[in-house]
KEZATOR-574529 format. One record per residue: x, y, z of N, C-alpha, C, O in turn. Coordinates in steps of 0.2 Angstrom, whole numbers, plus 2048, in hexadecimal, padded with zeros to 3 digits. Each point is the difference from the previous one (the first is absolute). Layout:
XYZXYZXYZXYZ
...
This chain:
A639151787FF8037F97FF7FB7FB7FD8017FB
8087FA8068007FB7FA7FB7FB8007FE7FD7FB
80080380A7F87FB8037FB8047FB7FE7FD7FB
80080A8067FC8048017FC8027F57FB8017FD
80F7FF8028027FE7F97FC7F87FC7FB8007FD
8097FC8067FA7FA8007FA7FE7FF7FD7FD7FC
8028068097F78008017FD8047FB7FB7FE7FC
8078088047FD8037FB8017FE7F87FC8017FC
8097FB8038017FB7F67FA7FD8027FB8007FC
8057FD80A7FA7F97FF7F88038007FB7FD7FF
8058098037F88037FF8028027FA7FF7FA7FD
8038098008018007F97FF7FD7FB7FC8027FB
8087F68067FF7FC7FB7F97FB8027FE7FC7FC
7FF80580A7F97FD8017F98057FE7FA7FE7FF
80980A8007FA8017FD8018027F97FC8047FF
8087FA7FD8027FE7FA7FE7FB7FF7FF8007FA
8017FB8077FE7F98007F88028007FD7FF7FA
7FE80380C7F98028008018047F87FE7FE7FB
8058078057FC8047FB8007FB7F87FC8017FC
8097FC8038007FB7FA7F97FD8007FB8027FD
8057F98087FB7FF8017F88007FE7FC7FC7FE
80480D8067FB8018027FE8027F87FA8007FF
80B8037FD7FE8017F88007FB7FB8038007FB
7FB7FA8088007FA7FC8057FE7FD7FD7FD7FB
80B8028068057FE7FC7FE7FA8008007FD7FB
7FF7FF80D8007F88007F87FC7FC7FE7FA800
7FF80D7FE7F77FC7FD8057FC7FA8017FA802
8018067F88018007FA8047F88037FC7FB7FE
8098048058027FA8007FC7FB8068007FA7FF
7FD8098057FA7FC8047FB7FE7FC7FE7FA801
7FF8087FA7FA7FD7FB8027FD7FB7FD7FB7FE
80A8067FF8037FA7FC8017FA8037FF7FB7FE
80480780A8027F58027F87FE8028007FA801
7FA8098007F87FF8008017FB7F98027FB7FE
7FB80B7FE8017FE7F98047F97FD7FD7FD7FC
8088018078037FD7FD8007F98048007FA7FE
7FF80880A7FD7F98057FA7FF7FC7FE7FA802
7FE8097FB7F97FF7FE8027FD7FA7FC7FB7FF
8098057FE8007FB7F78047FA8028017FB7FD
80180580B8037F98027F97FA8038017FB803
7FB8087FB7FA7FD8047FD7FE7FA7FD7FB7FF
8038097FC7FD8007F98057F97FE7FD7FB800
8098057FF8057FA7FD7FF7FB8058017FA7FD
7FE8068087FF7F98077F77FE7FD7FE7FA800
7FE8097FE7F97FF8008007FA7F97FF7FA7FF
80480B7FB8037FD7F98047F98007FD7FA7FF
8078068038067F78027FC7FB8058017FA7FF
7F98088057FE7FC8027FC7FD7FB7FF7FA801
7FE80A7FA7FC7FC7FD8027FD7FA7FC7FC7FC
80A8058038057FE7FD8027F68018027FB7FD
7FE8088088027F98067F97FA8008007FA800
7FD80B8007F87FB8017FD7FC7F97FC7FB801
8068097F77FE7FD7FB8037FB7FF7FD7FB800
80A8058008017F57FE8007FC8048037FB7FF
7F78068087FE7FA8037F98027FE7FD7FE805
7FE8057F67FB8017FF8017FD7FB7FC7FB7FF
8088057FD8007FF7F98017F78007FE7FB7FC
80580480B8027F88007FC7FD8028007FA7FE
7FC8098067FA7FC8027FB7FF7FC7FD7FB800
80180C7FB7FD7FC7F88017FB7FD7FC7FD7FD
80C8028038017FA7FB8007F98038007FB7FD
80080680A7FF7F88047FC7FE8028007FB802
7FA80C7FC7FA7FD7FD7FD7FD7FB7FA7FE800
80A8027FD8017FC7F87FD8047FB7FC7FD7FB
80480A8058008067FB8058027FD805802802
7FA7FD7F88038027FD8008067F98028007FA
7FC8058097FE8067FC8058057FE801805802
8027F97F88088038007FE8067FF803804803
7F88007F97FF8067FF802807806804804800
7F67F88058008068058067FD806802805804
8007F67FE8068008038058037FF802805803
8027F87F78058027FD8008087FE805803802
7F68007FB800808801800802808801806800
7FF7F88087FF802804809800802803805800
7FE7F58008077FF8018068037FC806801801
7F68027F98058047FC802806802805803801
7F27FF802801808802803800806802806800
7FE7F68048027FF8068068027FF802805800
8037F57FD8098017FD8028087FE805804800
7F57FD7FD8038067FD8008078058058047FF
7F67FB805801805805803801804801806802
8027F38018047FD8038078037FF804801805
7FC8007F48068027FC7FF8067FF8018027FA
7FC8048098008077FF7FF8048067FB802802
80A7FE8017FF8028087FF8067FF8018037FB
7FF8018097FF8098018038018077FD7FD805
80A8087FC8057FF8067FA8098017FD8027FB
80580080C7FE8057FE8038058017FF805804
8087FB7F98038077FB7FA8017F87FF8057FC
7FF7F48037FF8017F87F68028037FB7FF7FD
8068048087F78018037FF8077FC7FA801801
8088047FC8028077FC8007FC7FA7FF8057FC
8027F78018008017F97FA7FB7FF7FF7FA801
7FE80B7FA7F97FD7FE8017F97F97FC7FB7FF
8088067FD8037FB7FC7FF7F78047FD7FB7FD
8078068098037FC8027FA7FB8077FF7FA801
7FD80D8017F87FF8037FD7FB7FD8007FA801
7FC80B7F87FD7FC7FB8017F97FE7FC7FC7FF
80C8008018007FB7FF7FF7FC8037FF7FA7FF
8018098097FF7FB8057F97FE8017FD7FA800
7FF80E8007F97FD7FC7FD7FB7FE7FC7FC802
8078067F87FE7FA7FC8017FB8017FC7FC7FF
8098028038037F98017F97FE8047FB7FD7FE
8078068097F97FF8057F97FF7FF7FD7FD803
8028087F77F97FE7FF8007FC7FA7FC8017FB
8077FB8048007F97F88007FA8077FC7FB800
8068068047FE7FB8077FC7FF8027FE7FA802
7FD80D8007F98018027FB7FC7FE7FB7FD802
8088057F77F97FD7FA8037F98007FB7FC800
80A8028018017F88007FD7FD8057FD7FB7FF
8038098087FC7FD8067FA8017FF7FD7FB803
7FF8097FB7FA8017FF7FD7FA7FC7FB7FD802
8088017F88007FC7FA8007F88047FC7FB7FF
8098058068017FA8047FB7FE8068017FB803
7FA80A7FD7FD7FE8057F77FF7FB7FA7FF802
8098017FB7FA7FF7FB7FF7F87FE7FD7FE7FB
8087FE8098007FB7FD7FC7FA8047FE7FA7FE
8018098097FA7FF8047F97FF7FE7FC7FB802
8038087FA7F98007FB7FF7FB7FB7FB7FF7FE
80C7FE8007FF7FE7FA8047F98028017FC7FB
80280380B8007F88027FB7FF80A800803805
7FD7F97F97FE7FF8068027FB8067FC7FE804
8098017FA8047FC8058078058048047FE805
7FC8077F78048068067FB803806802803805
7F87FC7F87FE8038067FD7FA8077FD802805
8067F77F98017FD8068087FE8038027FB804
80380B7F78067FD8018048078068028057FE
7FD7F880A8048048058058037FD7FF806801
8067F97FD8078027FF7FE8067FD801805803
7F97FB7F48018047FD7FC8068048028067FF
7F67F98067FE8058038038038057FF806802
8067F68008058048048058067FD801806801
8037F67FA8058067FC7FD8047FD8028057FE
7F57F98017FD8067FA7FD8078068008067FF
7FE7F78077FF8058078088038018018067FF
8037F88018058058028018037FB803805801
7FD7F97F98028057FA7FA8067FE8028057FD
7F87FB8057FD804801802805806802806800
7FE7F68058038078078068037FC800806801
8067F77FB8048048008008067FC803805800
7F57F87F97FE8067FC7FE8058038018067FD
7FC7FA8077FE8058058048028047FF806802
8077F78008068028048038077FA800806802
8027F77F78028037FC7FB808801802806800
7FA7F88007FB8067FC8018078077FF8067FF
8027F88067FF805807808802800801805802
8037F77FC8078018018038067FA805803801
7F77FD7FA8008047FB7FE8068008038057FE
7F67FB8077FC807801805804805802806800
8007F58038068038078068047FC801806801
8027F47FB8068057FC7FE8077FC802806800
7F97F77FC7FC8097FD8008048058038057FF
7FA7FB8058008058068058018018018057FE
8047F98048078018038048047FB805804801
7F97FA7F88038057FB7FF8067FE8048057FE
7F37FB8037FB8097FF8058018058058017FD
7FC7FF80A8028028058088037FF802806802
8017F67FC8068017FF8048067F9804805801
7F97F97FA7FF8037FA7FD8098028038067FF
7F57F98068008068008058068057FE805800
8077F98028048028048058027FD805804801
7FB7F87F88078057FD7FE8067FB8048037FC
7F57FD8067FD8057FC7FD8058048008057FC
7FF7FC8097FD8068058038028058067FD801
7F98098028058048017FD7FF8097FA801801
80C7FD8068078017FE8047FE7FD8048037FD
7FB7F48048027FB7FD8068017F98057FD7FF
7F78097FC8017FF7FA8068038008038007FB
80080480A8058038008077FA8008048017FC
7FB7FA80A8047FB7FF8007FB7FC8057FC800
7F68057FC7FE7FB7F98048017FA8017FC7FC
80280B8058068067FA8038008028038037FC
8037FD80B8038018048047FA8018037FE7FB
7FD7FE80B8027FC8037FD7F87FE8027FA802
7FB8087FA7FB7F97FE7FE7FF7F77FD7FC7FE
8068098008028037F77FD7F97FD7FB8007FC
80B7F88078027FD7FE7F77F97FE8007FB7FC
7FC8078087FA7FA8027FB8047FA7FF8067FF
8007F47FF7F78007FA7FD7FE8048027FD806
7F78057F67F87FE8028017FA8008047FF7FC
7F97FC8087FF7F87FF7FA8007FC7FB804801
8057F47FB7F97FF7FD7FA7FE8028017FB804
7F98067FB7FB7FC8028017F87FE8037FE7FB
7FB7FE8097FE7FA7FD7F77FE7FD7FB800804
8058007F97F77FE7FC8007FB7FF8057FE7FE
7F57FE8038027FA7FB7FD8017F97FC8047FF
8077F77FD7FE8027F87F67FE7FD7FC7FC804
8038067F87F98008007FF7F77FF7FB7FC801
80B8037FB7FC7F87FD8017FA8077FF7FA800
80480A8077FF7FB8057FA8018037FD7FC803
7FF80C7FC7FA7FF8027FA7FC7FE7FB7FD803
8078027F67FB7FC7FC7FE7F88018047FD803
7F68007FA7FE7FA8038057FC7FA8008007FA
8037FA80C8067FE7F97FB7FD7FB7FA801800
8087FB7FC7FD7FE7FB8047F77FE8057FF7FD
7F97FE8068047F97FE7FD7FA7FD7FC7FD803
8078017F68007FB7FD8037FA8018067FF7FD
7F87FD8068027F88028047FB7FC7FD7FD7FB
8078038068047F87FA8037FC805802801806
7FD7FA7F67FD7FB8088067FA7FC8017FA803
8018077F88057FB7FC80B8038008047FD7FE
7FC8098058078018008027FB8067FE7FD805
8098077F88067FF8077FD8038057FB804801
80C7F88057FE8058078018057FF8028027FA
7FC80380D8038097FE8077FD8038017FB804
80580A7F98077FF8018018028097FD805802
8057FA7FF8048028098038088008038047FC
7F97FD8098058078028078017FF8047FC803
7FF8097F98078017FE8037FC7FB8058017FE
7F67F97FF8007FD7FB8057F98008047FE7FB
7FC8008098047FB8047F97FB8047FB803801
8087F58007FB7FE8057FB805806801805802
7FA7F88017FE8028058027FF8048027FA800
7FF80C8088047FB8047FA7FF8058007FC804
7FA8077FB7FA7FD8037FD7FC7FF7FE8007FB
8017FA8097FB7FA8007FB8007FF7FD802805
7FF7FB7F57F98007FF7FE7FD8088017FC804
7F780C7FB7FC7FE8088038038047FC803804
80C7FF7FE8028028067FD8088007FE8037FB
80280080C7FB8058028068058058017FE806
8028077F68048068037FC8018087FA7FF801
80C8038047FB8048067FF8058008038057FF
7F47FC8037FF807800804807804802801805
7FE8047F68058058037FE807804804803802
């Protein structure tokens, strides 16, 4: 009898288990840890190239370039970005999005800005070090750009779920506590062709974090 007792709690609680389920309780928190492995891909894509500009920028100056304009604006933006991380509890607040944004796209245009400098010395374009770091900083732009598309989708996805119905029911319920996450866009002035004016008479551009460099002019990060 107490067997029989037993048996019957455990069909119970397994078709209790199916029926949660099967009304979408677990969709709502399965497309946030999506969504959110998707902005860990976006921040891994971001730090790489993070990683890649002060051996870009050192290999300009060991070049014996000295263009403090557009360096110096690359490595600021850099720092600055660098200094505005976005964890993803702060992926719901649009305030805190946008500045990451921004940070990111004042970088964009620095790299865009930085590779224009190709054109305007011709001794980069026999210098290995810099065709190499300028090739992977390109793949990682394109890394960026697919890793973005990924997280957007993963957010339409998620987002739409705490809006449609069954979903929506857990969304008011059991799940009260979760917002929409944000799009990421980039800003229009990363879309734009930068625009760079040459000064060929300043200081170096200052080092990342604003301290020496700890990369050696010429040396070459390994590809990731």
């Amino acid at each position: 009898m107490e067997r029989g007792t037993r048996l019957a709690g455990l069909v119970t609680v397994v078709l209790a288990a199916q029926a949660v389920a099967g009304c979408g309780y677990n969709t709502i928190p399965t497309k946030q840890e999506r969504a959110e492995a998707a902005w860990a891909d976006v921040q891994s894509q971001y730090q790489r190239r993070a990683d890649l500009i002060p051996n870009l920028v050192a290999t300009v100056q060991a070049a014996g370039i000295q263009e403090r304009t557009t360096l110096t604006e690359v490595i600021e933006a850099r720092n600055a970005a660098v200094a505005t991380p976005l964890t993803t509890e702060q992926l719901s607040d649009p305030a805190a999005v946008q500045a990451f944004v921004n940070a990111q796209g004042r970088v964009t245009a620095g790299v865009r800005s930085l590779g224009v400098l190709v054109e305007a010395y011709p001794q980069l374009r026999a210098n290995e070090n810099f065709l190499n770091l300028q090739s992977q900083l390109e793949g990682t732009e394109n890394r960026i750009t697919i890793a973005r598309r990924d997280y957007n989708e993963a957010v339409r996805d998620y987002n739409t779920s705490l809006r449609t119905f069954p979903t929506v029911i857990w969304a008011k319920t059991a799940f009260s506590g979760e917002e929409p996450m944000q799009l990421f866009n980039a800003t229009d002035a990363a879309q734009s062709a930068p625009r760079v004016e040459f000064n060929l008479n300043g200081a170096p551009a200052p080092a990342p974090g604003g301290g020496s460099a700890a990369v050696q002019p010429g040396s070459t990060p390994p590809a990731r």
